[in-house]
N, CA and C of each residue as an Amber inpcrd file, in Angstrom:
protein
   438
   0.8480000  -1.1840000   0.0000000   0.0000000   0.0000000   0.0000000
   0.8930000   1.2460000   0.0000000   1.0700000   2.2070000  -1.0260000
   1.5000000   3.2690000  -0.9880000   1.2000000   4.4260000   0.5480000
   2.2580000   4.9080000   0.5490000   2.3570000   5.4450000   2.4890000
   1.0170000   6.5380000   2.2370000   0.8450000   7.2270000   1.0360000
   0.2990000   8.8090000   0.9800000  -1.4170000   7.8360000   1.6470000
  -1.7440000   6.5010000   0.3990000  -2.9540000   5.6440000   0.6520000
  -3.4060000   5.2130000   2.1530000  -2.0710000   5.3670000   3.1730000
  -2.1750000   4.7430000   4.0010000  -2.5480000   5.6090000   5.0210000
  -2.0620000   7.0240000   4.7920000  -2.3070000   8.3770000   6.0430000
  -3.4130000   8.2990000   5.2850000  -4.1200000   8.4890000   4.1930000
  -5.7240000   9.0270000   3.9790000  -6.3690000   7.9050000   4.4600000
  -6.2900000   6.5280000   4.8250000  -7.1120000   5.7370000   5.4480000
  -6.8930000   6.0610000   6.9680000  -5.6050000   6.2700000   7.5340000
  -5.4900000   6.4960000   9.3770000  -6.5680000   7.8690000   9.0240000
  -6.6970000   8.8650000   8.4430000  -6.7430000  10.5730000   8.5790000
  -8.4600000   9.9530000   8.7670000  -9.3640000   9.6130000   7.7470000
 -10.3600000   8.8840000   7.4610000 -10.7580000   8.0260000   8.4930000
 -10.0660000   7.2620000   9.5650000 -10.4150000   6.5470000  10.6270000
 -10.1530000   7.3090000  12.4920000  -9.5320000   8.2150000  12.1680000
  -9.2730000   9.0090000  13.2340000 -10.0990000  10.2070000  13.2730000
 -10.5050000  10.8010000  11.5060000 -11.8500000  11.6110000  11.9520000
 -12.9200000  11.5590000  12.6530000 -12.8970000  10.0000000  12.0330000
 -14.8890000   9.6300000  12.1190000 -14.9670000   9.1580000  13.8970000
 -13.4770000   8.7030000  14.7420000 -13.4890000   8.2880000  15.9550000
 -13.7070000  10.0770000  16.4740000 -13.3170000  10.8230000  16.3390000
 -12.7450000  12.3430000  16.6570000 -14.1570000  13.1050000  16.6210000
 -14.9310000  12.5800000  15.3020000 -16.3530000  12.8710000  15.6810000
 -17.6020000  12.3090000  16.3540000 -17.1760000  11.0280000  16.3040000
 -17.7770000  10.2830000  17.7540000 -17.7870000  10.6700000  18.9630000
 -16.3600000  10.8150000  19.3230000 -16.3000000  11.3970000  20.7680000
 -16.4150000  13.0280000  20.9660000 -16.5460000  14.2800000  19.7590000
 -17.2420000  15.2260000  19.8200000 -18.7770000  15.2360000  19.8870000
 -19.3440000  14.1890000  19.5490000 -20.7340000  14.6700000  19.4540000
 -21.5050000  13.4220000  20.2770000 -21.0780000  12.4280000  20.6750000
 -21.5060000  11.6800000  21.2730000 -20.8930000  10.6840000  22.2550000
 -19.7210000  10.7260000  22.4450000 -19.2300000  10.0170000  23.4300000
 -18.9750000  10.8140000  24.3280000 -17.5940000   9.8120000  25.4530000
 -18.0930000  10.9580000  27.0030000 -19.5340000  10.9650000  27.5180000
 -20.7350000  10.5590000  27.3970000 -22.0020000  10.3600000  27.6200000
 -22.9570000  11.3480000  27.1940000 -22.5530000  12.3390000  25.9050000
 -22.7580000  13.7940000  25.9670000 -24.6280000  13.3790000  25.4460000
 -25.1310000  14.0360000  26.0990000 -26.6930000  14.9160000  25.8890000
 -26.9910000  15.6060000  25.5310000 -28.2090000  16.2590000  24.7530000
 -28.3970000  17.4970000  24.1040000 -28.7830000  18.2710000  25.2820000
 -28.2190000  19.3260000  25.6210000 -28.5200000  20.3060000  26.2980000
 -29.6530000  21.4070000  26.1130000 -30.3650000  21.6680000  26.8650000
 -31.6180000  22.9210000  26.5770000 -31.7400000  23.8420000  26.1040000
 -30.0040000  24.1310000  26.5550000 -29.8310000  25.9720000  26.1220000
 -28.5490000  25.4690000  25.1110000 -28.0380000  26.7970000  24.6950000
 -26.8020000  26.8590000  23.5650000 -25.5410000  27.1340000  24.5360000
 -24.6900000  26.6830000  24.6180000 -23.7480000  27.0560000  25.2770000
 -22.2420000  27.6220000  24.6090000 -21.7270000  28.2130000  24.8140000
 -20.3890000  28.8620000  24.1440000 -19.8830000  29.9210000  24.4540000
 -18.5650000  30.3560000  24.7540000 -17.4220000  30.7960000  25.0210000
 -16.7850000  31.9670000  23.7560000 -17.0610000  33.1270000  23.8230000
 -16.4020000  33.6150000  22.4240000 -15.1400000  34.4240000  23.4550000
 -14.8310000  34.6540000  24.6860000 -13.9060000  35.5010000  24.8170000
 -12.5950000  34.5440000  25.3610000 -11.7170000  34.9580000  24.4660000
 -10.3800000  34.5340000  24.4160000  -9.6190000  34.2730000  25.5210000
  -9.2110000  33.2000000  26.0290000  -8.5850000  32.6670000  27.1390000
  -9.6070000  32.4290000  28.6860000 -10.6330000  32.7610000  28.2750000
 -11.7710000  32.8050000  29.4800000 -11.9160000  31.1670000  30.4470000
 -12.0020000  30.4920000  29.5320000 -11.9980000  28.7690000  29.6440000
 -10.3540000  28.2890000  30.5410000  -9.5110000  28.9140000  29.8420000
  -8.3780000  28.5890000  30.2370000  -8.0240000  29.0690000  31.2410000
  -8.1130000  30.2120000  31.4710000  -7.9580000  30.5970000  32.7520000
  -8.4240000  30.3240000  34.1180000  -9.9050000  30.1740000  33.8540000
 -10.4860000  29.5370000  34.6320000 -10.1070000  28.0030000  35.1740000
  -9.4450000  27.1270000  34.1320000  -9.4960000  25.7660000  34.8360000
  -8.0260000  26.3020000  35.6280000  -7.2610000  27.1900000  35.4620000
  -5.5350000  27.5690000  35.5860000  -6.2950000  28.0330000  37.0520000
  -6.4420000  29.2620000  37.5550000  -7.5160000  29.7010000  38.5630000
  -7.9300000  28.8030000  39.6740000  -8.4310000  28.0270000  38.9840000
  -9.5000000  26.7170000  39.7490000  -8.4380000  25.8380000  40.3360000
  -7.1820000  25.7020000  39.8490000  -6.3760000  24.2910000  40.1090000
  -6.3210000  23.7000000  41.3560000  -6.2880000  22.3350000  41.5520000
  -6.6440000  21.9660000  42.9620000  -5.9960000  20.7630000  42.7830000
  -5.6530000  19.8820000  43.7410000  -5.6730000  18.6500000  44.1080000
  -6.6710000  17.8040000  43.8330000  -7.5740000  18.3980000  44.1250000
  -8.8350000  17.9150000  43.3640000  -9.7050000  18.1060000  42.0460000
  -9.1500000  18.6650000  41.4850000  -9.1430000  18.8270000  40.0220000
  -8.3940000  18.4910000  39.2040000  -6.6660000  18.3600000  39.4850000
  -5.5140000  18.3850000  38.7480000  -6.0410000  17.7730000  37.4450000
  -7.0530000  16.4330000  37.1710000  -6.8160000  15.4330000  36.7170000
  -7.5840000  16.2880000  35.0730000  -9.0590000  16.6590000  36.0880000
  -9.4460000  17.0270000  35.1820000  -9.3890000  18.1490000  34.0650000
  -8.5510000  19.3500000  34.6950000  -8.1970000  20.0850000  34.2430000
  -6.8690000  19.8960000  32.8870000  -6.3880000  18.8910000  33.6600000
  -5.1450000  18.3050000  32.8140000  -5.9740000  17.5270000  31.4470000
  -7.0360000  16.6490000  31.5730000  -7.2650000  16.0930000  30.5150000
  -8.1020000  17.3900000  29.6010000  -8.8670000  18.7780000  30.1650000
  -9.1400000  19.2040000  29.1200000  -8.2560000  20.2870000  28.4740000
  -7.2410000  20.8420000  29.3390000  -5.9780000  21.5960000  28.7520000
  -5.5190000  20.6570000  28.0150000  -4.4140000  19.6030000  28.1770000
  -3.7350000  18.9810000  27.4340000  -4.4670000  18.4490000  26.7540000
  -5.5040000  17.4370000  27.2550000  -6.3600000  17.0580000  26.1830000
  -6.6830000  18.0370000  24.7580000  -7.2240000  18.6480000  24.8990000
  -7.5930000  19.5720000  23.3020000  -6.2950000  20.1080000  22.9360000
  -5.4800000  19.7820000  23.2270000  -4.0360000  19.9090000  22.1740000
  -3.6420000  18.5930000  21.6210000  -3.4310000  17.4740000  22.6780000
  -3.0340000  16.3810000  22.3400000  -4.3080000  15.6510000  21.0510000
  -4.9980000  15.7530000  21.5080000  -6.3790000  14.7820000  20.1800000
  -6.4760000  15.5650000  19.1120000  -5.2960000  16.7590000  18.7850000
  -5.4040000  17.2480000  17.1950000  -4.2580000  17.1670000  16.8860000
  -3.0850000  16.8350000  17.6220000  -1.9440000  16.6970000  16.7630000
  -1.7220000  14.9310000  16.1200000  -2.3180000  14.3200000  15.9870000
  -2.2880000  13.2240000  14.8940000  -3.1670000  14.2090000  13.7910000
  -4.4420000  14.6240000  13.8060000  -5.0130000  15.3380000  12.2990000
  -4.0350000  16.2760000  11.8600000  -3.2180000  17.0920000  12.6200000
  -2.1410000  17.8630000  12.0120000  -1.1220000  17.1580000  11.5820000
  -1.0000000  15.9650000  11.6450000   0.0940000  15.2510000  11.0180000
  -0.4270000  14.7870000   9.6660000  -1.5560000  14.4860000  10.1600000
  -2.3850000  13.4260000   8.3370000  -3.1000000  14.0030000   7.8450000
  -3.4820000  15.0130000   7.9340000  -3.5810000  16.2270000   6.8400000
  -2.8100000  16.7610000   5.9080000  -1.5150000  17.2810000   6.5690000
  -0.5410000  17.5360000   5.3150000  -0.1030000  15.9100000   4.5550000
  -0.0460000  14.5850000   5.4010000   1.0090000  13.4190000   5.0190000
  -0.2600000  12.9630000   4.0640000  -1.6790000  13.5010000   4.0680000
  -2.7420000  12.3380000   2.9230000  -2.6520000  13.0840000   2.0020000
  -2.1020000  14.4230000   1.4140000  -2.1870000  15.4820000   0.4360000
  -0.8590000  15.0130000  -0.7640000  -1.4350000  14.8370000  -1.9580000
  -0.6680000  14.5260000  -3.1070000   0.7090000  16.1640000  -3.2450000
   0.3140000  17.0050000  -2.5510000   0.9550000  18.1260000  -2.7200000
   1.4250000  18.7730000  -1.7680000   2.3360000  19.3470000  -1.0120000
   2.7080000  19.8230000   0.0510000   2.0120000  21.1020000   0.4940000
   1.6570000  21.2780000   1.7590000   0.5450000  22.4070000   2.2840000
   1.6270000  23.2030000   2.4170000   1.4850000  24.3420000   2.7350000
   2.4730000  25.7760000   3.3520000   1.3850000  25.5730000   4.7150000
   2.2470000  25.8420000   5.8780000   1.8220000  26.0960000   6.8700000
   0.5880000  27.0460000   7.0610000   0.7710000  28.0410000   6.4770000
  -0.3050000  29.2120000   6.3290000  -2.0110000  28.0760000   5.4220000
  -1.0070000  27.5280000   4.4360000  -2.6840000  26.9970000   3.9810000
  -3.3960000  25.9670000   4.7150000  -2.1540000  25.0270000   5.5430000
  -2.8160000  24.2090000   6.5720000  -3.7630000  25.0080000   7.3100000
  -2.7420000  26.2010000   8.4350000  -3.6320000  26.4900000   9.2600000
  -5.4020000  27.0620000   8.8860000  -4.9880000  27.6600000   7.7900000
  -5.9710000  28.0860000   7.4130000  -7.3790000  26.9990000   7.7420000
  -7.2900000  26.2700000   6.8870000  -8.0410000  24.7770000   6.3780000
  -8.1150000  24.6220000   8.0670000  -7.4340000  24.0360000   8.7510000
  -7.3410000  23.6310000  10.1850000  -8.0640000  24.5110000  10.8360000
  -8.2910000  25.8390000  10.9170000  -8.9410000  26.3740000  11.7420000
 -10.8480000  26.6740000  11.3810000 -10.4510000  26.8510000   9.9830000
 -11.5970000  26.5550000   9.5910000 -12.5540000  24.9330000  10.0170000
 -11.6820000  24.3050000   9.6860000 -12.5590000  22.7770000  10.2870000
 -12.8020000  22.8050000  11.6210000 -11.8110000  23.5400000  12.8060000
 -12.2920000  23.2860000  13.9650000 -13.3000000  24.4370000  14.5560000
 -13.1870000  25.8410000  13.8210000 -14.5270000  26.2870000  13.8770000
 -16.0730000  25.6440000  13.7200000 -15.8250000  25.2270000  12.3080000
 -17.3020000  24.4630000  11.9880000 -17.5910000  23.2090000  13.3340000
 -16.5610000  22.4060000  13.5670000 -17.2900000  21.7060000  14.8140000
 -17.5600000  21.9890000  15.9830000 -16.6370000  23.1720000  16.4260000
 -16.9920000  24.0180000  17.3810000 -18.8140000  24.9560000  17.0220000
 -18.6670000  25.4290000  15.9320000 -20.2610000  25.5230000  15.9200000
 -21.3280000  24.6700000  15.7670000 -20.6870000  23.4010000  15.3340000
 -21.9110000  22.6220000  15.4770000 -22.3570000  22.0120000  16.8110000
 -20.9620000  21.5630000  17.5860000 -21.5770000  21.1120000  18.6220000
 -22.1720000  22.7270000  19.4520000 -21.8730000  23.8740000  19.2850000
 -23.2100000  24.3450000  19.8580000 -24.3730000  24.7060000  19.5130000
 -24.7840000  24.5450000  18.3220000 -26.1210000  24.5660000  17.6140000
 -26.7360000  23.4620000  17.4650000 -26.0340000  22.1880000  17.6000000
 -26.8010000  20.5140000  18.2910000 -27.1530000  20.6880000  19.3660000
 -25.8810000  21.3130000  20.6620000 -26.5120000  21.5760000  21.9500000
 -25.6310000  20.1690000  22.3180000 -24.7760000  19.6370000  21.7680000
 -24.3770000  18.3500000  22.7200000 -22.8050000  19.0560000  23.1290000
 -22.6400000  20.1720000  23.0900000 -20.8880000  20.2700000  23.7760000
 -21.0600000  21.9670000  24.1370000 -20.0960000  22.7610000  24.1890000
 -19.6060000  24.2220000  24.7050000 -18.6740000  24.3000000  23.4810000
 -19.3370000  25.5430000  22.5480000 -18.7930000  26.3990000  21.4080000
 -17.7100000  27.0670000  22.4210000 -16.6430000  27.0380000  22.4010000
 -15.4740000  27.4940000  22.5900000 -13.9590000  28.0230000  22.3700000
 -14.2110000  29.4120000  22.1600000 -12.8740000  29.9990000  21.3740000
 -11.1480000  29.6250000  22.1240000 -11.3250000  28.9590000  23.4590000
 -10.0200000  28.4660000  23.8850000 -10.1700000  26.8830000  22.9920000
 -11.4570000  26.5660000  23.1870000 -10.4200000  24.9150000  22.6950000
 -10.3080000  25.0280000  20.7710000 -10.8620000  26.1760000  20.1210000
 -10.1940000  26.4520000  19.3970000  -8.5670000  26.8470000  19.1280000
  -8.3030000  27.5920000  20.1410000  -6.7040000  27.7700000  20.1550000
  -6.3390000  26.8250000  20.8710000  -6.7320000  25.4740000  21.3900000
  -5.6710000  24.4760000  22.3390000  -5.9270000  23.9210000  20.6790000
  -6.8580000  23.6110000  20.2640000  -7.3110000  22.8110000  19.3000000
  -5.7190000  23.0780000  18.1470000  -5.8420000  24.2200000  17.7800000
  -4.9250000  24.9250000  16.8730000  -3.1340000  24.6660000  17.4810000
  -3.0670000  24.6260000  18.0290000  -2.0000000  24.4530000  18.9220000
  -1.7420000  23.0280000  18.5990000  -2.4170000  22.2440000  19.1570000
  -2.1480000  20.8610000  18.7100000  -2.0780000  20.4350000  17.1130000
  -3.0560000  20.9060000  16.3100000  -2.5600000  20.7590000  14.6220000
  -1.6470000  21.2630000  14.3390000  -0.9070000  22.5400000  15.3100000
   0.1720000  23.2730000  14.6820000   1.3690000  22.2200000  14.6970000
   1.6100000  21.1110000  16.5890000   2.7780000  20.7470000  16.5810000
   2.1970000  19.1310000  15.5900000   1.4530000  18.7140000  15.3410000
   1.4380000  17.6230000  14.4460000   1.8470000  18.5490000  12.8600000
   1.5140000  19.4220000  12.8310000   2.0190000  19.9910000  11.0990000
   3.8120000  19.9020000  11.1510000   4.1830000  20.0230000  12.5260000
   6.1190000  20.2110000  12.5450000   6.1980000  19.1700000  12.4430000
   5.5910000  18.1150000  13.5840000   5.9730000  16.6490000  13.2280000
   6.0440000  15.9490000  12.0880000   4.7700000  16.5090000  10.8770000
   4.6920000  16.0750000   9.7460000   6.1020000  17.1590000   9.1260000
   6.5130000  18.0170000   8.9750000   7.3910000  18.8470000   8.0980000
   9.0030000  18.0910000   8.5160000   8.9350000  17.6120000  10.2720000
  10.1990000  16.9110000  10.1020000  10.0660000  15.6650000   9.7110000
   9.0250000  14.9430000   9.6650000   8.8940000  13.4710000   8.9840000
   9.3670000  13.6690000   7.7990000   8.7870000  14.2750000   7.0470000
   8.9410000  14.6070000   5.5800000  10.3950000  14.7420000   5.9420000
  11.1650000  15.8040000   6.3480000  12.5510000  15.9110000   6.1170000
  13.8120000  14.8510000   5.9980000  13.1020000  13.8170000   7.4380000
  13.5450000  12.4700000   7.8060000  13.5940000  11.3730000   6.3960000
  12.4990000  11.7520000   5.9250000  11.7250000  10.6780000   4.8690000
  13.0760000  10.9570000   3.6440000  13.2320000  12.4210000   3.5620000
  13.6260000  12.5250000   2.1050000  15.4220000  12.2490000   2.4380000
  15.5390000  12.3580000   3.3270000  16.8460000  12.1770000   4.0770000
  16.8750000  10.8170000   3.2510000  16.5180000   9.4740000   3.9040000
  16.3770000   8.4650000   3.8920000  16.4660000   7.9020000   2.3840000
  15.6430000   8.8860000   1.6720000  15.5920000   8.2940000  -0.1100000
  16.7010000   8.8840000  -0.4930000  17.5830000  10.2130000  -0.0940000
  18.7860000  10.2330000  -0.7730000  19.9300000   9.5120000  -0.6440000
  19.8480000   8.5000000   0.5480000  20.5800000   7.5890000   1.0210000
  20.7990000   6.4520000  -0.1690000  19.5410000   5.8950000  -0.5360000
  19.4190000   4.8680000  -1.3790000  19.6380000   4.8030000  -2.6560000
């Protein structure tokens, strides 16, 4: 199986899990009201603020969490593309996609429209886009060898 065939099947199987657990896993419910966050760092601060012994855990899985569960799509986004992205056109594309699910899950009502886990979100596609730019570097390393 050609490698490019093989990131568009992982990219393709890690979406559709990525939109599972946005819109319905975690036990999520449709909520009554609309919920969402448009002011910048508000979310974040707050769990930073809040930190406890008794929170550590959770705070940790949704800070790190919404960085960590987008840097594999920032990797297989640029690695399923017949053509190399410029960072600028990734992000672009990247922020655009995590807007739209950020508005959908608050116009379904099953999550919190939120402009921080847009930027944790972004953050994490950014360091999977390096990981993909040094793979690539690694990669071509490797074929001038041979």
């Amino acid at each position: 199986m050609k490698q490019q065939t093989l990131f568009r099947v992982l990219l393709f199987l890690y979406s559709v899990m990525l939109l599972y657990f946005m819109f319905a896993g975690f036990h999520r419910s449709i909520h009554s009201n609309y919920r969402y966050n448009l002011i910048p760092f508000h979310t974040i601060s707050a769990y930073v603020r809040n930190l406890s012994l008794d929170n550590v855990i959770d705070t940790s899985i949704n800070l790190i969490g919404n960085i960590a569960v987008f840097i594999p799509l920032g990797f297989l986004i640029p690695a399923s593309k017949s053509h190399p992205w410029s960072y600028g056109r990734f992000i672009l594309f990247f922020s655009s996609f995590i807007i739209l699910l950020e508005c959908m899950q608050t116009f379904l009502r099953v999550g919190t429209g939120d402009i921080d886990d847009l930027l944790l979100n972004v953050i994490g596609g950014s360091v999977g886009y390096v990981l993909f730019s040094q793979y690539k570097k690694m990669s071509f390393i490797d074929h001038q060898k041979t």
